[in-house]
C-alpha positions in Angstrom: -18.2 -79.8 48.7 -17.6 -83.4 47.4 -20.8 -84.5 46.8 -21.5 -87.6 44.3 -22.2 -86.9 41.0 -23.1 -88.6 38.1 -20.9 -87.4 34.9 -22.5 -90.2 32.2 -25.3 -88.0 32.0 -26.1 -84.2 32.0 -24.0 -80.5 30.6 -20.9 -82.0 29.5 -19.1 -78.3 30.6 -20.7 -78.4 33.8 -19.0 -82.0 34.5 -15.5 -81.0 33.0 -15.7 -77.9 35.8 -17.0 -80.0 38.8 -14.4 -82.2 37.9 -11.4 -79.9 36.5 -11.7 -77.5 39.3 -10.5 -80.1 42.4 -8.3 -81.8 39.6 -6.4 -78.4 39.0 -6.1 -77.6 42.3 -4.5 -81.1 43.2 -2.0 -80.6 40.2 -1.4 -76.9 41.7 -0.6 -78.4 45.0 1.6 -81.3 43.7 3.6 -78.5 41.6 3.6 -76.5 44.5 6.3 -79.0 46.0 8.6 -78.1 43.5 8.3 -74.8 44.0 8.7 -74.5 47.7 11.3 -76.9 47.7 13.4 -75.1 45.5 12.5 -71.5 46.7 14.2 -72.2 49.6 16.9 -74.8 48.4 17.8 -71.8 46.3 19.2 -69.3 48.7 22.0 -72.3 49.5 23.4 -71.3 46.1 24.1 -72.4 42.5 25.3 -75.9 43.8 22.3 -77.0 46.0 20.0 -76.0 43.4 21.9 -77.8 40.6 21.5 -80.7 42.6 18.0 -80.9 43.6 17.0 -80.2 39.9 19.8 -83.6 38.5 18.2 -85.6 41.4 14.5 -84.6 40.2 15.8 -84.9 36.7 16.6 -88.9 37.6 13.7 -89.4 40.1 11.0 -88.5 37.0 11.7 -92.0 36.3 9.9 -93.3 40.0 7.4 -90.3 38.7 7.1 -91.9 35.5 6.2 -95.1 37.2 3.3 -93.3 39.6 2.0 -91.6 37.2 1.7 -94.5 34.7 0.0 -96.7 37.4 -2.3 -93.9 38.4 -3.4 -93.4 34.9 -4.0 -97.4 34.5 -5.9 -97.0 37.9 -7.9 -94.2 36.7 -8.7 -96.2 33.4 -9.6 -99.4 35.4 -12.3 -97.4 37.8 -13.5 -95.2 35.6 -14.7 -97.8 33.3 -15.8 -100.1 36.4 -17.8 -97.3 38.1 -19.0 -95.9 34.5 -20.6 -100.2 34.3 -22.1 -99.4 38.2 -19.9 -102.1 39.5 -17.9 -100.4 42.2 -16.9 -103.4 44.1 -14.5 -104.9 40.8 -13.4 -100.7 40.9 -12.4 -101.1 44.9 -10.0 -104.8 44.2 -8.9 -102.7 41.3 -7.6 -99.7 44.1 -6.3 -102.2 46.4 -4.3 -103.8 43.4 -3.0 -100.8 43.1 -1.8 -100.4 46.4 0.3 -103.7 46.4 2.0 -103.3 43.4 3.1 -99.7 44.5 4.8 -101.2 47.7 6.4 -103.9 45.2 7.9 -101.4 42.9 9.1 -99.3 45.7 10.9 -101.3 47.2 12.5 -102.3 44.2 13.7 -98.6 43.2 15.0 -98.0 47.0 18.3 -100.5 47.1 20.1 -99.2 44.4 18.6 -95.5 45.1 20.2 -95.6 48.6 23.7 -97.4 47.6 24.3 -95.9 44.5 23.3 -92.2 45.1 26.7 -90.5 44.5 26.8 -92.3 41.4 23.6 -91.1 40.4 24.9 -87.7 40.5 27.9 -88.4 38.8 26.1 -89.7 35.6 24.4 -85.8 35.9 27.4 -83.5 36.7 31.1 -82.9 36.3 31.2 -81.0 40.0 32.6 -82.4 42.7 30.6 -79.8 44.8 26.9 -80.6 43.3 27.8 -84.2 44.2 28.5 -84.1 47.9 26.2 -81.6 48.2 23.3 -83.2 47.2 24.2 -86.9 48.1 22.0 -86.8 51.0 19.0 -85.1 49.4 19.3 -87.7 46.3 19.8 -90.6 48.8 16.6 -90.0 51.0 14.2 -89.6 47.7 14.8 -92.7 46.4 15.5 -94.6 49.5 11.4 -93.2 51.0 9.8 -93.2 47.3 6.7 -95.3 48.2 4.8 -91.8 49.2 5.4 -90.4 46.1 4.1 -93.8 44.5 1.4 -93.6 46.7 0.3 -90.0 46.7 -0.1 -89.9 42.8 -1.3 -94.0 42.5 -4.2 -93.5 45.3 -5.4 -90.0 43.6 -5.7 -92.2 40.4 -8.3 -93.8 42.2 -10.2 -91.2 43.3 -10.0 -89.3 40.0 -11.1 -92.6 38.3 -14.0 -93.0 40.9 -15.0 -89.1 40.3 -14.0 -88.4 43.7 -11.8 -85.2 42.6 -11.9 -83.5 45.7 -10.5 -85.7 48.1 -7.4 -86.3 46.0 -7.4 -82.4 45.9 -7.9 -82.5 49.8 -4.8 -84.7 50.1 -2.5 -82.7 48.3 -3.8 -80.1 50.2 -2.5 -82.2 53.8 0.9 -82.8 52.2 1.9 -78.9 51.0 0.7 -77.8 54.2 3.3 -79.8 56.2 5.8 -79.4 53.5 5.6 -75.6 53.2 5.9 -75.2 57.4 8.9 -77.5 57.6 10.6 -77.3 54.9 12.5 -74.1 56.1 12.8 -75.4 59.2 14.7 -78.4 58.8 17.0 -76.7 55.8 17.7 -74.0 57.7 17.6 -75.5 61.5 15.2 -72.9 62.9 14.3 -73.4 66.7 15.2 -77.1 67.8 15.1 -78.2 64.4 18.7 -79.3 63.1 20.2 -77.2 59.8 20.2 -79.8 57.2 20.9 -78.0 54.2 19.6 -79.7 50.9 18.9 -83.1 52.9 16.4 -81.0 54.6 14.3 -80.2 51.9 13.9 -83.8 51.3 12.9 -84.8 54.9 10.5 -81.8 54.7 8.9 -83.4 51.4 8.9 -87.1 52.6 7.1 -86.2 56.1 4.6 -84.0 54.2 3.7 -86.8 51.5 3.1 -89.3 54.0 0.8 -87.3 55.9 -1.0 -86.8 52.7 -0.8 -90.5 51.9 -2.7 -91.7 55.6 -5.4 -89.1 54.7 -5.9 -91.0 51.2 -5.7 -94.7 53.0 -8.1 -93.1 55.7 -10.4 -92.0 53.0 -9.9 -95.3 50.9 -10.2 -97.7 53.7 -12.7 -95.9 56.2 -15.0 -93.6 54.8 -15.4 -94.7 51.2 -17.7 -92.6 49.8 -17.9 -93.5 46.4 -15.6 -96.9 46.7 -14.6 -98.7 49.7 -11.6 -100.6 50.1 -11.5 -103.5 52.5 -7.9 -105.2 53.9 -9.0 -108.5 52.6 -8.8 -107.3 48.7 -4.7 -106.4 49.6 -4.8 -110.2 48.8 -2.2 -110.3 45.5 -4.9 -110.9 43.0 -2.6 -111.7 40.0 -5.1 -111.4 37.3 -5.9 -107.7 38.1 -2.1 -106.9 39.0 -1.1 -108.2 35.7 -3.9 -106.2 33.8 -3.1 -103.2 35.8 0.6 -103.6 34.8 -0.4 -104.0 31.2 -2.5 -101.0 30.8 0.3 -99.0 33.1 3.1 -100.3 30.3 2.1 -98.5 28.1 1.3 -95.0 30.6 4.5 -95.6 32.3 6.6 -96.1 29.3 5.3 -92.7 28.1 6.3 -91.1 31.1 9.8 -93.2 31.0 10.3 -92.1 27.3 9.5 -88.2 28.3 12.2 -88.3 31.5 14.6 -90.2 29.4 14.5 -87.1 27.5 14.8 -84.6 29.8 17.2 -86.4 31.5 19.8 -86.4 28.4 18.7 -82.3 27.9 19.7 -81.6 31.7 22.7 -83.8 30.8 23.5 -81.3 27.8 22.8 -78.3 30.1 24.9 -79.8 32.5 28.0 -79.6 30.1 27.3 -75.8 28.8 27.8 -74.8 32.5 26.0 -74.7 36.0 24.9 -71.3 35.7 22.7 -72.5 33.0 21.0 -75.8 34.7 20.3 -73.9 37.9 18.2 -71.4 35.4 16.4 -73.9 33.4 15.8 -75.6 37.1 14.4 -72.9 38.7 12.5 -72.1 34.5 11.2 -75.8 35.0 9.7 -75.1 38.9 8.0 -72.3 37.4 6.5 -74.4 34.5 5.5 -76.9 36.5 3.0 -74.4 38.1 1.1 -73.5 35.1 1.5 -77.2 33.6 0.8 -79.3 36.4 -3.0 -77.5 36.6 -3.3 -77.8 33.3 -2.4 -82.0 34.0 -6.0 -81.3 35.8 -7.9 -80.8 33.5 -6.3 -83.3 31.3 -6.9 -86.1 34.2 -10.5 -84.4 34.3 -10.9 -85.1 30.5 -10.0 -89.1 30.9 -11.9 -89.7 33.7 -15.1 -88.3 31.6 -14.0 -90.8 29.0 -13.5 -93.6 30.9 -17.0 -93.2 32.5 -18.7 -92.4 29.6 -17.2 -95.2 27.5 -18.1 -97.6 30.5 -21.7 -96.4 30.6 -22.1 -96.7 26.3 -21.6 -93.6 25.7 -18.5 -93.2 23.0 -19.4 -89.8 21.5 -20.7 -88.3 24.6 -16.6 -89.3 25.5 -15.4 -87.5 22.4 -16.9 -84.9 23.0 -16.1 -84.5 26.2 -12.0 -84.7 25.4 -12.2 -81.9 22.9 -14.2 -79.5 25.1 -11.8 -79.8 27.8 -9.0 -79.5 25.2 -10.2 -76.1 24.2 -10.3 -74.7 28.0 -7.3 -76.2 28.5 -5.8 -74.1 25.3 -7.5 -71.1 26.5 -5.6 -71.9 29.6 -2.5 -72.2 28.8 -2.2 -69.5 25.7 -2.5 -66.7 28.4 -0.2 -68.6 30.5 2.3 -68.1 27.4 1.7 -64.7 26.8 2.6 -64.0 30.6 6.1 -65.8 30.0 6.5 -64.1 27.3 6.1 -60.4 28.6 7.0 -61.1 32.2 9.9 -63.7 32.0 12.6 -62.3 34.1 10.1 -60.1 36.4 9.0 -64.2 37.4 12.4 -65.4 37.6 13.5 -62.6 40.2 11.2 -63.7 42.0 13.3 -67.2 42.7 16.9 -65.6 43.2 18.9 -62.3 42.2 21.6 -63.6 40.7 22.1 -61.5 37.6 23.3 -65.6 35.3 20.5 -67.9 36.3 17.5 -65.1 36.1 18.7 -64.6 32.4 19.1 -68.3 31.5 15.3 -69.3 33.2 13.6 -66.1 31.6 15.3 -67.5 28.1 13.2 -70.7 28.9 10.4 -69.7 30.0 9.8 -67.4 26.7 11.2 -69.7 24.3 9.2 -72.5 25.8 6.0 -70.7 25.9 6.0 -70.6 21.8 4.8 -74.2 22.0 2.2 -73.3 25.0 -1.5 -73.3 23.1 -0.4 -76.7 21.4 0.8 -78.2 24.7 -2.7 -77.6 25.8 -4.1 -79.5 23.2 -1.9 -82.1 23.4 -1.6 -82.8 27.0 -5.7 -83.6 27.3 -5.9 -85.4 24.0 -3.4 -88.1 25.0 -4.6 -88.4 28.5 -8.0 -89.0 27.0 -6.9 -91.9 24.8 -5.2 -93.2 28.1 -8.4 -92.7 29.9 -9.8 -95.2 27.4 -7.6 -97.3 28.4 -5.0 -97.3 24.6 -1.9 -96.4 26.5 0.4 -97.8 23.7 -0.5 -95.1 21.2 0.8 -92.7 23.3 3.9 -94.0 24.2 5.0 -94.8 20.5 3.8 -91.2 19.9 6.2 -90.1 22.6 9.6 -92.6 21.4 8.7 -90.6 18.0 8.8 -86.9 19.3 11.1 -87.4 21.7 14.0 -90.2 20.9 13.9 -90.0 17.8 13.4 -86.2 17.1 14.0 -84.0 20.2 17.2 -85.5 21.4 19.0 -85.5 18.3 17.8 -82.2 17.6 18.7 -81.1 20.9 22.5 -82.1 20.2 22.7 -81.1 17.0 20.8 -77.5 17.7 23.1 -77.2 21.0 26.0 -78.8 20.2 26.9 -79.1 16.5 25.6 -75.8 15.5 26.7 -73.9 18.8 23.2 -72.7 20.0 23.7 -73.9 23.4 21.1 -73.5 25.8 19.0 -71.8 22.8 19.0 -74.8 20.7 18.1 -77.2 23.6 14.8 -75.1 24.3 13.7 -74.6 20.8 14.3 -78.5 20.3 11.3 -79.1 23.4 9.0 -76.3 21.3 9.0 -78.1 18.2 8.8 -82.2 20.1 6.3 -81.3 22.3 4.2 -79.1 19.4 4.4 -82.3 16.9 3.4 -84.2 19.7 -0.1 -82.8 20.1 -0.6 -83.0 16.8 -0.1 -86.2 16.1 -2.1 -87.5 19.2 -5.1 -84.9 18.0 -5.0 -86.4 14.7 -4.8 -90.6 16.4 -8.1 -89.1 18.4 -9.8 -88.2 15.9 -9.5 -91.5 13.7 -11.2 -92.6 16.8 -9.6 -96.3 17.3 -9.7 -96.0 21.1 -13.9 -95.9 21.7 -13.1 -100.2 21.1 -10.8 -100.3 24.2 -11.3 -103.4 26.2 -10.0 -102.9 29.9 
């Protein structure tokens, strides 16, 4: 119902459920973008869908940025309203706001001059490129609501105000899902757009989501209040949020720089094959994206509790939510595993892309019950505000041993596709347990944010 609550104190389960629940459904709403999106983009054919999932492949790198500022965000009023000192957590929230509209405007020029380009990096067809010029124009030209949509529901997370970030991805789908078709396929006075459509259904819905959040932020403020005074530039909190979002962002940067050079490989072996692992990755995004809420969940409990004095009560807050989140996402494994092409039929009948997404989703899901782990474990170090661990943990697993083993798996020893997938099992599987092992030393209860 969105009542306060205080999680410092109390059942530690009961907090990581008041909290998780709204959390997971936000995540489930921001997948479910992907999903709509490509449902539909998907019966334009192989080429439309090969160039919504090169353009998303790139644009994880203006994702990378949101969600690295959110989780500096989070960290910064958490800990504030963890200390009971909500006014420093509201100048920390408007911060936030005016370094998102720096950074977007500094990703739009070259997004909107160099689109073509952008998909010419990605693909050797001339058809995927004119295509999806448009689509890949319009996302990075209007990026400030994604920025926006995942910086402001950092706030609210950080603030333990769960269900109105939930509420505003709620806004955004809404619109998304009842215009998307329209405008890609020109129903009623609407005009057929194609691909581009699917964008301008996306960017009206996020905004709409993004005035409910400023509404919330700036009007009601039930747990913070923001006031238009504190969009003064305030460098000292800008450049702290910047240096705790370095380290968040570059681990997000580091992860998209490696998908980004697997959709490259994929790209090579043949379109039939990146359309599947597209339409694969939409799917996993479902199932991951929820479990991203509980993970968020897990570092806002860590940030409060480390603000109020309370390292262990943090702990053992991480690993609890770890261990639902493993729960989680085992049977979300098992379901790939027994149901992979049922799922992908479900996105498009032909006979090439549902066998190359059902190949990803089961190899992939071998490495589900440590992703669930892992994905809570390092959000709750970057709850405490350590966002460097993570990201050298991330150059490790993934520069330095996915990619090459990516090429060599795919490419040297001729396992294609195959060798790509199995490479992202055994990254992402080291990955958690490494960052399981970093928790436990326990370095991050000293953070100073």
């Amino acid at each position: 119902m969105g009542e306060e609550q205080d999680f410092t104190h109390g059942s530690i389960d009961r907090a990581i459920v008041l909290l998780s629940i709204p959390m997971i459904l936000e995540m489930m709403m921001e997948s479910l973008f992907a999903v709509v999106d490509i449902f539909f983009v998907s019966k334009l054919g192989a080429d439309a869908v090969t160039a919504v999932g090169e353009t998303e492949a790139v644009l994880t790198l203006i994702y990378s940025i949101a969600i690295g500022l959110s989780a500096a965000a989070t960290a910064m009023v958490s800990r504030r309203v963890g200390e009971g000192n909500r006014d420093a957590a509201a100048r920390a929230g408007a911060q936030t706001i005016v370094v998102a509209i720096i950074l977007s405007t500094i990703l739009a020029i070259p997004g909107y001059f160099f689109a073509e380009d952008i998909l010419r990096l990605m693909s050797d067809a001339p058809e995927v490129i004119s295509t999806g010029a448009g689509f890949t124009r319009l996302m990075f030209s209007f990026n400030l609501p994604i920025l926006l949509l995942w910086m402001l529901n950092g706030i609210f997370r950080g603030a333990g105000d769960a269900v109105t970030a939930m509420r505003a991805l709620w806004i955004a789908n809404g619109v998304n899902i009842v215009l998307c078709p329209l405008f890609i396929f020109g129903y009623g006075p609407f005009p057929e757009l194609g691909v581009l459509g699917s964008a301008v259904a996306t960017s009206i819905g996020r905004s709409a989501g993004v005035l409910y959040q400023l509404w919330h932020l700036f009007k009601v403020g039930r747990i913070i209040k923001l006031r238009f005074s504190m969009l003064k530039p305030d460098l000292e909190i800008m450049l702290r949020l910047l240096k705790l979002s370095a380290g968040s962002t570059g681990q997000y940067i580091i992860a998209s720089a490696g998908w980004i050079f697997l959709i490259g490989i994929l790209g090579h072996i043949s379109t039939e094959v990146t359309a599947g692992y597209t339409l694969a990755i939409r799917v996993m995004l479902f199932t991951l994206l929820p479990s991203w809420g509980m993970a968020n969940a897990a570092a806002t409990l860590v940030g409060q509790n480390l603000g109020a004095g309370n390292p262990e009560r943090a702990e053992r807050s991480a690993w609890r939510a770890g261990f639902f989140n493993m729960v989680f996402l085992g049977s979300i494994g098992v379901l790939y595993l027994i149901g992979g092409t049922w799922i992908m039929q479900l996105f498009t009948d032909d006979p090439g892309r549902v066998a190359a997404g059902a190949l990803a989703l089961r190899i992939m899901a071998c490495g589900y019950i440590f992703y669930g782990y892992g994905m809570v474990i390092a959000q709750s170090i970057n709850g405490a505000g350590d966002t460097l661990t993570p990201s050298l943990l991330n150059f490790i697993f993934f520069w330095i041993l996915e990619m090459p083993l990516a090429y060599f798996l795919a490419i040297t020893l001729g396992w294609a596709e195959t060798g790509v997938y199995w490479s992202v099992v055994i990254a992402e599987s080291g990955l958690a347990i490494a960052a399981m092992w970093v928790f436990k030393r326990g370095k991050w209860k000293t953070t100073v944010v």
